[in-house]
PDB file of the backbone (N, CA, C, O) and the ligand in Angstrom, with CONECT records:
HET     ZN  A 101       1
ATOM      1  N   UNK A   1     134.395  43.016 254.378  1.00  0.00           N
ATOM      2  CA  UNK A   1     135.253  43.198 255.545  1.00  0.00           C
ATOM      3  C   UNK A   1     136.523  43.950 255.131  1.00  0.00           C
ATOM      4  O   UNK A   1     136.946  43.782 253.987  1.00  0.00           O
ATOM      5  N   UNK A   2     137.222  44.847 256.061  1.00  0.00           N
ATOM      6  CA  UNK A   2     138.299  45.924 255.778  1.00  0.00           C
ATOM      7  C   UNK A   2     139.045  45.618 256.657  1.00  0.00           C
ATOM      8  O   UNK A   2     138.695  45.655 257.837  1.00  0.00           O
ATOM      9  N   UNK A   3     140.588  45.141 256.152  1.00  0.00           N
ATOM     10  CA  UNK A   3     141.408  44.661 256.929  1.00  0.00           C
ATOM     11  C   UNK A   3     141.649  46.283 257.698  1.00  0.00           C
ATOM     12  O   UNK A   3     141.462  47.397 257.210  1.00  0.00           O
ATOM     13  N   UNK A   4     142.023  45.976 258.768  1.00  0.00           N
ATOM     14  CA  UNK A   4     142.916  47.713 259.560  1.00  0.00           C
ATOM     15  C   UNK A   4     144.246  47.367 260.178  1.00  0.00           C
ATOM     16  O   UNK A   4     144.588  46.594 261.073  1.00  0.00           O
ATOM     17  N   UNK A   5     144.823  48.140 259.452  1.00  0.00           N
ATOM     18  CA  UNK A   5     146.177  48.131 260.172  1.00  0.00           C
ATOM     19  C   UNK A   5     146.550  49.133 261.337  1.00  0.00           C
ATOM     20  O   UNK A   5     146.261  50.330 261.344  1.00  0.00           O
ATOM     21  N   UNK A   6     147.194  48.497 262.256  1.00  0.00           N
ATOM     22  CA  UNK A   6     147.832  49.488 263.459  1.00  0.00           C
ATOM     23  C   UNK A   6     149.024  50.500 262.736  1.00  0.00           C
ATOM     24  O   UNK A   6     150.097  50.465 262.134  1.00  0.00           O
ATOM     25  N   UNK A   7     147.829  51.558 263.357  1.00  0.00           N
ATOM     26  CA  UNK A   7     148.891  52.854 263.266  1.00  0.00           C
ATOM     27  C   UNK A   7     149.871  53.012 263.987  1.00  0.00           C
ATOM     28  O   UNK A   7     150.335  54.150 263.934  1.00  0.00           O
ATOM     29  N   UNK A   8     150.479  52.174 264.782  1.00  0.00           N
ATOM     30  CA  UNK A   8     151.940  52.166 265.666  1.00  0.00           C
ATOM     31  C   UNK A   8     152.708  51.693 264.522  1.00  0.00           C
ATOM     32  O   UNK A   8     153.515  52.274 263.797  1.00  0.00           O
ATOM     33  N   UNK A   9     152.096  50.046 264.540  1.00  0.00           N
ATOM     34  CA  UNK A   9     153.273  48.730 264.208  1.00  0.00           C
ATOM     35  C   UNK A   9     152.748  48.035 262.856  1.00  0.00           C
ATOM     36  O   UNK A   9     153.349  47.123 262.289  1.00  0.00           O
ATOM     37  N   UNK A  10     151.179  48.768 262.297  1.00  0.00           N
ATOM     38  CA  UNK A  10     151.478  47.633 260.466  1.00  0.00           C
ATOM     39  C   UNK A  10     150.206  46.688 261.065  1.00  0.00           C
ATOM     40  O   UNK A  10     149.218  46.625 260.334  1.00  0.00           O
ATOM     41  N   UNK A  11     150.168  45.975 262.303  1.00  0.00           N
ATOM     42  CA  UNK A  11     149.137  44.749 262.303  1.00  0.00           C
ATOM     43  C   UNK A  11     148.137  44.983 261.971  1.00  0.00           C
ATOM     44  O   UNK A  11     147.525  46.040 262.124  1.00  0.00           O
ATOM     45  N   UNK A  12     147.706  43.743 261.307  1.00  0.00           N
ATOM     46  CA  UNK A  12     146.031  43.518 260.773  1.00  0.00           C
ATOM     47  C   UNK A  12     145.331  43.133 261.819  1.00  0.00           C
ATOM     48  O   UNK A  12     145.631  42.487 262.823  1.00  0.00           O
ATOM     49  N   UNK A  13     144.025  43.784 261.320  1.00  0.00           N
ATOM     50  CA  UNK A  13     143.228  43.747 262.197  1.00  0.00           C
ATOM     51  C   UNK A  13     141.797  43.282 261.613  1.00  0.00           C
ATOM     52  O   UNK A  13     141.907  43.479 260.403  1.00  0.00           O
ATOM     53  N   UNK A  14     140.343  42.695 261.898  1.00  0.00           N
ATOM     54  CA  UNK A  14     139.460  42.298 261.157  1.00  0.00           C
ATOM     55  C   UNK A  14     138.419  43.323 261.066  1.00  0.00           C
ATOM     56  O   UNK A  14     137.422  43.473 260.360  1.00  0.00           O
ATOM     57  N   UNK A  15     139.048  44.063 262.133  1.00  0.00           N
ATOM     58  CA  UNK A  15     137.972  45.293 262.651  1.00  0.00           C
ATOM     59  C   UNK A  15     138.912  46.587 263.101  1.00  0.00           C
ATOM     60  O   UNK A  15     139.964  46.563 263.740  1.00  0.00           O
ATOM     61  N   UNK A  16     138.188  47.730 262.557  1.00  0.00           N
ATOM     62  CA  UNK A  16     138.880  49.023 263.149  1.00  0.00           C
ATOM     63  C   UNK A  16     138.840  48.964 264.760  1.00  0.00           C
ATOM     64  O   UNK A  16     137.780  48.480 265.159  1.00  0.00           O
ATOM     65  N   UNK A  17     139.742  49.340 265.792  1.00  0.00           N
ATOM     66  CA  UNK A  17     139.125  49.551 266.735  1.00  0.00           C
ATOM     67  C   UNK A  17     138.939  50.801 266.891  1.00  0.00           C
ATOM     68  O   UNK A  17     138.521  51.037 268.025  1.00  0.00           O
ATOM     69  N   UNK A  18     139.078  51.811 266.184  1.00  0.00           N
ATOM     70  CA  UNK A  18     138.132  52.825 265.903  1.00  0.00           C
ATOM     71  C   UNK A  18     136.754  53.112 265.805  1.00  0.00           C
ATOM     72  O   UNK A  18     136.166  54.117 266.204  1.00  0.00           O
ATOM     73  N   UNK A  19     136.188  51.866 265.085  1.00  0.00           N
ATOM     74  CA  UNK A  19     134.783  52.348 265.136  1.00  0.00           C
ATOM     75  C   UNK A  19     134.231  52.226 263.400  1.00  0.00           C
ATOM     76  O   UNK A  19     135.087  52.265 262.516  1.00  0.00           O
ATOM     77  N   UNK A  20     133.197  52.123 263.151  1.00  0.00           N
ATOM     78  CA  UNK A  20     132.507  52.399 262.310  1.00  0.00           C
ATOM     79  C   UNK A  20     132.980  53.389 261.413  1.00  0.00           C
ATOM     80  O   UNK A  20     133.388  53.348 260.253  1.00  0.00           O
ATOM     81  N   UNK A  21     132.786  54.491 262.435  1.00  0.00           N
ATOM     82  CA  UNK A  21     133.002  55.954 262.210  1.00  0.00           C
ATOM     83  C   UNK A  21     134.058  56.452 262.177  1.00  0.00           C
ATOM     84  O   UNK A  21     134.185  57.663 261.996  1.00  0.00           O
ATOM     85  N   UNK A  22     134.952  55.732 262.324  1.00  0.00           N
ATOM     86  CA  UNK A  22     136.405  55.894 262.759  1.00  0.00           C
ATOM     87  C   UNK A  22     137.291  56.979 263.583  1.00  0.00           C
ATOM     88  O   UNK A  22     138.398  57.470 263.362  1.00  0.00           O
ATOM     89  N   UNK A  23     136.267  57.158 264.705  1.00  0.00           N
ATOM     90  CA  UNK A  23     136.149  58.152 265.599  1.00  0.00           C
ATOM     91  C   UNK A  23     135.582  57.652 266.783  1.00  0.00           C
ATOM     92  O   UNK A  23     135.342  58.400 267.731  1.00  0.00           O
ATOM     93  N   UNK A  24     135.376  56.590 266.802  1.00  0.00           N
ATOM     94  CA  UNK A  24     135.243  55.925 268.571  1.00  0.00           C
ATOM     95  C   UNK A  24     135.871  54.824 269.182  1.00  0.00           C
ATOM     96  O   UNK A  24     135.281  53.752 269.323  1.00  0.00           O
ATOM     97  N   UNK A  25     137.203  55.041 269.610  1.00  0.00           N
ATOM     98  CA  UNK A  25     137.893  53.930 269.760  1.00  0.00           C
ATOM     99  C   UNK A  25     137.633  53.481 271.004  1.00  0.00           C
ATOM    100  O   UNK A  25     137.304  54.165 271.973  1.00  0.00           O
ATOM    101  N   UNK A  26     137.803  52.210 270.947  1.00  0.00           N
ATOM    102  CA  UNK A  26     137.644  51.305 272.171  1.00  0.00           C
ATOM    103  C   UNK A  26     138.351  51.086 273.129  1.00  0.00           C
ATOM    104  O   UNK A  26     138.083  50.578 274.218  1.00  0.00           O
ATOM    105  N   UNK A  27     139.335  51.501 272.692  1.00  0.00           N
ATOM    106  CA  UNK A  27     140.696  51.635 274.165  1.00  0.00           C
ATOM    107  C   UNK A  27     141.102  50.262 274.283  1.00  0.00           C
ATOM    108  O   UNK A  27     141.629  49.890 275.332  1.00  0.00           O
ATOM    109  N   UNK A  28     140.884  49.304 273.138  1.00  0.00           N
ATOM    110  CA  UNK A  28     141.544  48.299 273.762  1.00  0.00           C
ATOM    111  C   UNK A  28     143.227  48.577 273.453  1.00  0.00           C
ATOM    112  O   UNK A  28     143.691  49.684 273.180  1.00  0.00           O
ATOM    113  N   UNK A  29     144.185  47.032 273.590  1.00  0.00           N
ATOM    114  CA  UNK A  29     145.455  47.544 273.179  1.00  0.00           C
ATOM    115  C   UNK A  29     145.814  46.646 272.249  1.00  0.00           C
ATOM    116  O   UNK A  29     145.344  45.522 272.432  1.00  0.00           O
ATOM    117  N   UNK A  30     146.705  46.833 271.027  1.00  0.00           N
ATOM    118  CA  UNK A  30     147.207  46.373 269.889  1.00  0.00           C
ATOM    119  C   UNK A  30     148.296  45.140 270.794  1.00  0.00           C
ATOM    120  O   UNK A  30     149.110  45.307 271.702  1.00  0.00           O
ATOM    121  N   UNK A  31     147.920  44.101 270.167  1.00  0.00           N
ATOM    122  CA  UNK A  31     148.668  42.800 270.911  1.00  0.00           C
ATOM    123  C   UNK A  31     149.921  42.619 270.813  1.00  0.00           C
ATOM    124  O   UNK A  31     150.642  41.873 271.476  1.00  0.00           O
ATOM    125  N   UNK A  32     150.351  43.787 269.404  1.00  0.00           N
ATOM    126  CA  UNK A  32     151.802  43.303 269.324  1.00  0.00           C
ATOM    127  C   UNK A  32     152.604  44.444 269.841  1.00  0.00           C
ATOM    128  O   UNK A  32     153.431  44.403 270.752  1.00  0.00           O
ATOM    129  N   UNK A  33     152.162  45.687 268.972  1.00  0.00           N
ATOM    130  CA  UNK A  33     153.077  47.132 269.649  1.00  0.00           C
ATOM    131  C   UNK A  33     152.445  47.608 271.088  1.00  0.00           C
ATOM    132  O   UNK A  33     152.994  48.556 271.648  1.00  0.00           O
ATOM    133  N   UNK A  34     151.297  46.975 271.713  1.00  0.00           N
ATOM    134  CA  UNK A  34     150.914  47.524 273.121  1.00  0.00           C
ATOM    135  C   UNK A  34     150.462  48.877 273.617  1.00  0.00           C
ATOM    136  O   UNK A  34     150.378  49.332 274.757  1.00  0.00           O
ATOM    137  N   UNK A  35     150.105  49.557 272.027  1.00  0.00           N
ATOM    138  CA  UNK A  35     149.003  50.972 272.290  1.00  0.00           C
ATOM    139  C   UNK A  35     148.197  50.537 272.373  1.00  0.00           C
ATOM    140  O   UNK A  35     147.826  49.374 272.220  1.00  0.00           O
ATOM    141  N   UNK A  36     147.531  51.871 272.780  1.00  0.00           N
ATOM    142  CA  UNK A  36     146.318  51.622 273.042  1.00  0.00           C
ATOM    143  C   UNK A  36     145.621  52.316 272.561  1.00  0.00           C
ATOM    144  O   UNK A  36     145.809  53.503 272.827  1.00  0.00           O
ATOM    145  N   UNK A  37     144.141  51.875 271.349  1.00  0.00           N
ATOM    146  CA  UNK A  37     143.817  52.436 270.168  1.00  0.00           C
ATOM    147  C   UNK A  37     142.761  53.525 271.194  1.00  0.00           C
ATOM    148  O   UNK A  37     141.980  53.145 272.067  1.00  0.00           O
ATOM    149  N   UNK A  38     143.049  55.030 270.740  1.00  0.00           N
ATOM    150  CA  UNK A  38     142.388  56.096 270.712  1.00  0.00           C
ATOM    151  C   UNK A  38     142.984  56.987 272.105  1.00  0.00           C
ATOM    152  O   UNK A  38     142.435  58.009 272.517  1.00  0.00           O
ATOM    153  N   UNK A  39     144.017  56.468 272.622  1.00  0.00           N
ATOM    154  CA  UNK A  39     145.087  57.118 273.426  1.00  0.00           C
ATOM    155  C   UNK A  39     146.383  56.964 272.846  1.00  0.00           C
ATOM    156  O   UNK A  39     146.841  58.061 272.526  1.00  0.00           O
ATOM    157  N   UNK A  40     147.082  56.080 272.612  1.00  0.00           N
ATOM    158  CA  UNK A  40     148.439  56.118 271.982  1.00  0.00           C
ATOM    159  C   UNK A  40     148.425  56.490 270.064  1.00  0.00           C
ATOM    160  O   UNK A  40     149.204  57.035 269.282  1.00  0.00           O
ATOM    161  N   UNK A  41     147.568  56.072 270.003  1.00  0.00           N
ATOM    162  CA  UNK A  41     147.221  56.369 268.173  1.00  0.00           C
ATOM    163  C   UNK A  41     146.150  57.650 267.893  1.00  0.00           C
ATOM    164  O   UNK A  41     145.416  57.858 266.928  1.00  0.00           O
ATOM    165  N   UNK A  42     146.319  58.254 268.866  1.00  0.00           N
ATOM    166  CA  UNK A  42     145.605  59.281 268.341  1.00  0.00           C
ATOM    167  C   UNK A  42     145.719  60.537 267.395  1.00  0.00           C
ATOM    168  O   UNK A  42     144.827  61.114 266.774  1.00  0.00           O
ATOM    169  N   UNK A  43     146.879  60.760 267.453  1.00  0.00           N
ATOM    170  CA  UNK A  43     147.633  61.981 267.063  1.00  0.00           C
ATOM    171  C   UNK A  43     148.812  61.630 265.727  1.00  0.00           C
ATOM    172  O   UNK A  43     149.662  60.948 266.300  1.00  0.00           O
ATOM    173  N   UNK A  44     149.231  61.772 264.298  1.00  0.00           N
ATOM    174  CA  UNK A  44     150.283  61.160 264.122  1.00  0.00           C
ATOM    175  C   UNK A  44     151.509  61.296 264.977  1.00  0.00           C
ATOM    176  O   UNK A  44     152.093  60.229 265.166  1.00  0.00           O
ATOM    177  N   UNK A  45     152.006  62.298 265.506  1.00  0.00           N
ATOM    178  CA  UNK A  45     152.919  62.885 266.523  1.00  0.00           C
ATOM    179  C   UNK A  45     152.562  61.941 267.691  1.00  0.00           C
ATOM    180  O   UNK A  45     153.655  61.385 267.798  1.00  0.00           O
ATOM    181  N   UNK A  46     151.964  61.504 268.424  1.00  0.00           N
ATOM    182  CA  UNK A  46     151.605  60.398 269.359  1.00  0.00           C
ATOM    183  C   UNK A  46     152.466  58.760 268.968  1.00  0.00           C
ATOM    184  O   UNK A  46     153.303  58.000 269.456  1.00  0.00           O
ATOM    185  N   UNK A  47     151.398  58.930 267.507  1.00  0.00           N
ATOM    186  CA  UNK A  47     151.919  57.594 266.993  1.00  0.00           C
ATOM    187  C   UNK A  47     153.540  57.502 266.846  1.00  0.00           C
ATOM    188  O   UNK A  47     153.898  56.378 267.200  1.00  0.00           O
ATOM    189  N   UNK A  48     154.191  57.985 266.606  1.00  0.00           N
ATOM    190  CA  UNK A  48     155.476  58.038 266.225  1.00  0.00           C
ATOM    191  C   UNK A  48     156.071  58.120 267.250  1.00  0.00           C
ATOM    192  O   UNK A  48     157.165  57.563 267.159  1.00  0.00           O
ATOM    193  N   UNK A  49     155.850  58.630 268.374  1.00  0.00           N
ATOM    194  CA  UNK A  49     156.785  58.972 269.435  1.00  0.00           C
ATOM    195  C   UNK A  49     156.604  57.178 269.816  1.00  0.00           C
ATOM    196  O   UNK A  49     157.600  56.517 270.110  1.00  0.00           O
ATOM    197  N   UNK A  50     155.385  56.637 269.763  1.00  0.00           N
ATOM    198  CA  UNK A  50     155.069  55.425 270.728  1.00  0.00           C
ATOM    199  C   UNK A  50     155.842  54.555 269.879  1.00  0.00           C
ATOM    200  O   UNK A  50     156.760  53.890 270.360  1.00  0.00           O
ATOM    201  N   UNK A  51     155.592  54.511 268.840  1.00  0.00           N
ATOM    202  CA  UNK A  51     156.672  53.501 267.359  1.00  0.00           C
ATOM    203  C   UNK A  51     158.027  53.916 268.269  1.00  0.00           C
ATOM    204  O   UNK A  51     158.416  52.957 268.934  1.00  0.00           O
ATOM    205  N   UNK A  52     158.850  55.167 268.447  1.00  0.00           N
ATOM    206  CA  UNK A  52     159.870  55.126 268.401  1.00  0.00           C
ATOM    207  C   UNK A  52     160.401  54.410 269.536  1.00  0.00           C
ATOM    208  O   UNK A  52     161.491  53.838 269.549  1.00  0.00           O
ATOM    209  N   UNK A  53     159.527  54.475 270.545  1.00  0.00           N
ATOM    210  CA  UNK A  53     160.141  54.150 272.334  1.00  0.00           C
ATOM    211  C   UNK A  53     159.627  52.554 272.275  1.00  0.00           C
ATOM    212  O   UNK A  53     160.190  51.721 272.985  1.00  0.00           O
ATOM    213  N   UNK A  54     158.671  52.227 271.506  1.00  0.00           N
ATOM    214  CA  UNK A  54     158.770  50.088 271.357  1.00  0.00           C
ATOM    215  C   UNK A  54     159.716  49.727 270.811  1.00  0.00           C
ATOM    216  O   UNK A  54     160.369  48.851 271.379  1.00  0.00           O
ATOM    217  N   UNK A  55     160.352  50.416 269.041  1.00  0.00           N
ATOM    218  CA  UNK A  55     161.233  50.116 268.269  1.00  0.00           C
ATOM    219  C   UNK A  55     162.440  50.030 269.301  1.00  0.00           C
ATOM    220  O   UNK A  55     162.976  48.924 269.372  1.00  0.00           O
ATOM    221  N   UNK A  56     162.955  51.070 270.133  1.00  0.00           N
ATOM    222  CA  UNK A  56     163.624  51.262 270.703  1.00  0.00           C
ATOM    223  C   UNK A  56     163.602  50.525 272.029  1.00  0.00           C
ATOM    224  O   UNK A  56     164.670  50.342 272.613  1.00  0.00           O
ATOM    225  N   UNK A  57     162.750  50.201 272.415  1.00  0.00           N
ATOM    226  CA  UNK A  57     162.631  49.108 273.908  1.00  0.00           C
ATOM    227  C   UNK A  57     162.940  47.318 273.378  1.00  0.00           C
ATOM    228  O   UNK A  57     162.986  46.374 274.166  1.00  0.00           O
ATOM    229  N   UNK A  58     163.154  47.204 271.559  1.00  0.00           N
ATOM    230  CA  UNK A  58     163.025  45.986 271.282  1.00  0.00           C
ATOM    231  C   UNK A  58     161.782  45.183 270.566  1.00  0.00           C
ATOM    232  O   UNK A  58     161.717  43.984 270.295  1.00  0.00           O
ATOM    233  N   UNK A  59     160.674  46.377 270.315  1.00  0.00           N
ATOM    234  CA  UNK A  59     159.834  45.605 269.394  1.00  0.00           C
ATOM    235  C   UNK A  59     159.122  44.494 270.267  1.00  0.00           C
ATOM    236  O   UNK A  59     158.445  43.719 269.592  1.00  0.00           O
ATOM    237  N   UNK A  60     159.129  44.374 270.954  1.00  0.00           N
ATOM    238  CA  UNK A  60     158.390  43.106 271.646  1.00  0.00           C
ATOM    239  C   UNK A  60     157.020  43.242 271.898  1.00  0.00           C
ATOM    240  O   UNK A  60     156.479  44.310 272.185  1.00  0.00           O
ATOM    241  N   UNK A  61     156.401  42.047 271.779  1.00  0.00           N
ATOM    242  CA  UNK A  61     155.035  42.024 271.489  1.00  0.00           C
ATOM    243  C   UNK A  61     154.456  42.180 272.525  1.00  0.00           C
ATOM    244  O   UNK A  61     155.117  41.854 273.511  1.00  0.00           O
ATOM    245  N   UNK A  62     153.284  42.623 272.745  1.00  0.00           N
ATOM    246  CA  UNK A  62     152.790  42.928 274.147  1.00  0.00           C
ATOM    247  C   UNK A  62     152.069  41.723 274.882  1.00  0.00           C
ATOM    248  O   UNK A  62     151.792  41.536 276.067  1.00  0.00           O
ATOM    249  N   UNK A  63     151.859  40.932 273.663  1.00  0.00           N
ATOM    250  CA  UNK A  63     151.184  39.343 273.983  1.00  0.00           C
ATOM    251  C   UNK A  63     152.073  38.353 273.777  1.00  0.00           C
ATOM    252  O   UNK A  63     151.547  37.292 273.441  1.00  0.00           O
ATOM    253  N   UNK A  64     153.765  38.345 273.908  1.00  0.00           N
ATOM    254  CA  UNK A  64     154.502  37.575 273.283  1.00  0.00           C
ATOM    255  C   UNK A  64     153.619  36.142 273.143  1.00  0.00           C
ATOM    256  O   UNK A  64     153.535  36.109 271.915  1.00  0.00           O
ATOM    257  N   UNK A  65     152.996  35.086 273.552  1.00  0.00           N
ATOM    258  CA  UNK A  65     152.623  34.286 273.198  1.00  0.00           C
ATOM    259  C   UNK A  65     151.176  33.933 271.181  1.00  0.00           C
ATOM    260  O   UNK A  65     150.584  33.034 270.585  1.00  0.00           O
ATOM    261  N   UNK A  66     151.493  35.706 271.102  1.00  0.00           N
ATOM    262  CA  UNK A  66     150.301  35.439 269.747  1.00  0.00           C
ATOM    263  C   UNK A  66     151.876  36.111 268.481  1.00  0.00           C
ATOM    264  O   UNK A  66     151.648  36.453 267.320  1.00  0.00           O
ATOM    265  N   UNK A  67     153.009  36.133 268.981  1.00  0.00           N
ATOM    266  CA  UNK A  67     153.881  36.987 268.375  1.00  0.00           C
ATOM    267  C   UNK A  67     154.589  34.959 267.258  1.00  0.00           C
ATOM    268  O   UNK A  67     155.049  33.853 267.544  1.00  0.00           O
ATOM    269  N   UNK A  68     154.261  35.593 266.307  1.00  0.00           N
ATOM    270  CA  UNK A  68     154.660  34.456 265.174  1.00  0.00           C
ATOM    271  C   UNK A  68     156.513  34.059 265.572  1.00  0.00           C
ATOM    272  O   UNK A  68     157.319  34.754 266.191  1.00  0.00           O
ATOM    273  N   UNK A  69     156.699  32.704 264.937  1.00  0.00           N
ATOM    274  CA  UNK A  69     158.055  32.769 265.432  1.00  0.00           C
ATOM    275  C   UNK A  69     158.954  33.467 264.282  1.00  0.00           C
ATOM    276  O   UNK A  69     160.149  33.626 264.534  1.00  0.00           O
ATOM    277  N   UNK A  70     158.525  33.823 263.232  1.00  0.00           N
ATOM    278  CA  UNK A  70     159.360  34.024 262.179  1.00  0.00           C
ATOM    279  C   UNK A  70     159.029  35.969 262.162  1.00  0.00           C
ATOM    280  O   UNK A  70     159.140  36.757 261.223  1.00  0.00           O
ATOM    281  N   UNK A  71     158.658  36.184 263.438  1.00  0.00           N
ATOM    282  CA  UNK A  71     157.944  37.673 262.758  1.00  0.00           C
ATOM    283  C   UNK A  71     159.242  38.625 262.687  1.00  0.00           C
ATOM    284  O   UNK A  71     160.104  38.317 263.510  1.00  0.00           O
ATOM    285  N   UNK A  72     159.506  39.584 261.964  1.00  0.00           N
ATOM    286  CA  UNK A  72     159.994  40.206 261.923  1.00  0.00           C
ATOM    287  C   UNK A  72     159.470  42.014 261.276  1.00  0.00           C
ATOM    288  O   UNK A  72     158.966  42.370 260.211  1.00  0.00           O
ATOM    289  N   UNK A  73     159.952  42.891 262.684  1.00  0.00           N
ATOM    290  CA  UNK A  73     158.932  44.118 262.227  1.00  0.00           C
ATOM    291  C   UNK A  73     158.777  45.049 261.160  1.00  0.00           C
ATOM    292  O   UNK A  73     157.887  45.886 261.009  1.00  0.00           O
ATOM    293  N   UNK A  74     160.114  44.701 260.179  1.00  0.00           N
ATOM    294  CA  UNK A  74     160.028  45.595 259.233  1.00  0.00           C
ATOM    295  C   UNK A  74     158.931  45.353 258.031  1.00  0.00           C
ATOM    296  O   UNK A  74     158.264  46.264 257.541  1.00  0.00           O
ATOM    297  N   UNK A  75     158.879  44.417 257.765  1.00  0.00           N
ATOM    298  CA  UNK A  75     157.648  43.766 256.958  1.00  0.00           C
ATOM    299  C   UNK A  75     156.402  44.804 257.242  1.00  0.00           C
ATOM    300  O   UNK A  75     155.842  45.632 256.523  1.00  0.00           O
ATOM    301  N   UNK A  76     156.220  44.399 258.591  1.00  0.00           N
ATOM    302  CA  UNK A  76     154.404  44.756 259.329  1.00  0.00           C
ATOM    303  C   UNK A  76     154.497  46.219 258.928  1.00  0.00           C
ATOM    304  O   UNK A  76     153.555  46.856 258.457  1.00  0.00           O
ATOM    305  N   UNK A  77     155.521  46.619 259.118  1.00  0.00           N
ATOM    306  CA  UNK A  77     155.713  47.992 259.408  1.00  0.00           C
ATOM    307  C   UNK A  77     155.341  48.717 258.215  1.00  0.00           C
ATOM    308  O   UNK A  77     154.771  49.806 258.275  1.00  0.00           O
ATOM    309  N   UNK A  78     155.691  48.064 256.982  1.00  0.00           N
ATOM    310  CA  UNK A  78     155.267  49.106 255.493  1.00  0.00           C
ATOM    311  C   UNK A  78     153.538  49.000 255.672  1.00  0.00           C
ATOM    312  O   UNK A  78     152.782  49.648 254.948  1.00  0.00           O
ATOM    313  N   UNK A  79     153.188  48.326 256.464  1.00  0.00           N
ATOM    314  CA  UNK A  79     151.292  48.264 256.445  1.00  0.00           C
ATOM    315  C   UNK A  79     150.847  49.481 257.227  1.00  0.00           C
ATOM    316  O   UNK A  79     149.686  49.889 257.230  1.00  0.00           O
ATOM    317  N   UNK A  80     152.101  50.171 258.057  1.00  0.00           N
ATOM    318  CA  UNK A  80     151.305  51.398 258.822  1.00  0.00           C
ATOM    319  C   UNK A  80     150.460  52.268 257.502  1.00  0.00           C
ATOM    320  O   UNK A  80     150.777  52.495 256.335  1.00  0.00           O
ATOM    321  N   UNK A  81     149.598  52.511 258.092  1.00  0.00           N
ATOM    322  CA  UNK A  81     148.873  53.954 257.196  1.00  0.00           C
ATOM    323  C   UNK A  81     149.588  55.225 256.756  1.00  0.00           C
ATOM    324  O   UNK A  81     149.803  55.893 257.767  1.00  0.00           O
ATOM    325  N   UNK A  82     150.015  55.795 255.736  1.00  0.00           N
ATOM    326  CA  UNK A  82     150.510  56.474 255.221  1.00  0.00           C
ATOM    327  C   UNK A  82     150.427  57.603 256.049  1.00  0.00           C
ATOM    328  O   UNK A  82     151.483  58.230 255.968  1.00  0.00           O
ATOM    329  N   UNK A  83     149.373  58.298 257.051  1.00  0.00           N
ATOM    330  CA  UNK A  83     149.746  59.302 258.094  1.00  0.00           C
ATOM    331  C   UNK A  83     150.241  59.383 258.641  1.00  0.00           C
ATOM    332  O   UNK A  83     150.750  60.494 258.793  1.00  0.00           O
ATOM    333  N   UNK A  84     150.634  58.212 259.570  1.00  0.00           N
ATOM    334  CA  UNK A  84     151.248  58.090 260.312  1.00  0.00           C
ATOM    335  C   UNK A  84     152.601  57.265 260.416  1.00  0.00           C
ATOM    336  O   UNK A  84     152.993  56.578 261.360  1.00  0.00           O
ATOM    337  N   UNK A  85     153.243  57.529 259.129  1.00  0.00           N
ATOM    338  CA  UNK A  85     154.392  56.877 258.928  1.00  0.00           C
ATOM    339  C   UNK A  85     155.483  58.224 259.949  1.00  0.00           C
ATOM    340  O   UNK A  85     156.698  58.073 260.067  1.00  0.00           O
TER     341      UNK A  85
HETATM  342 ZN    ZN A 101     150.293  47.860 266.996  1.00  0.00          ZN2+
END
């Protein structure tokens, strides 16, 4: 199993929602930064603009009830993928 991290915000994931292939995303949305994998993460230029306008709206989780009480985003954040830093 291959942990995946969100290309917005760092979160682990148990599964790409990319795909296998890592080219068919499912459109669901990342629970904490609130893209949505293979529309908001598609592009690094995508990714970054969407990082900048959550960072900037407050970081808030899109599921606040799965959001840890101790979380804090800079941590998650060194887990983004090196492209899309
Ligand atoms: Zn995310």
């Amino acid at each position: 199993m291959t942990i995946w991290h969100c290309r917005v915000c760092g979160l682990d994931y148990e599964e790409s929602p990319w795909g296998l292939d890592d080219r068919t995303p499912d459109y669901t949305i990342c629970e904490c930064c609130g893209a949505e994998f293979g529309y908001d993460d598609y592009t690094p230029a995508s990714v970054r603009r969407y990082r900048l306008n959550w960072l900037q709206s407050g970081a808030a989780w899109f599921y606040p009830k799965l959001r840890p009480a101790d979380w804090q985003p800079e941590p998650q954040l060194a887990y983004v993928p090196e492209p899309y830093r």
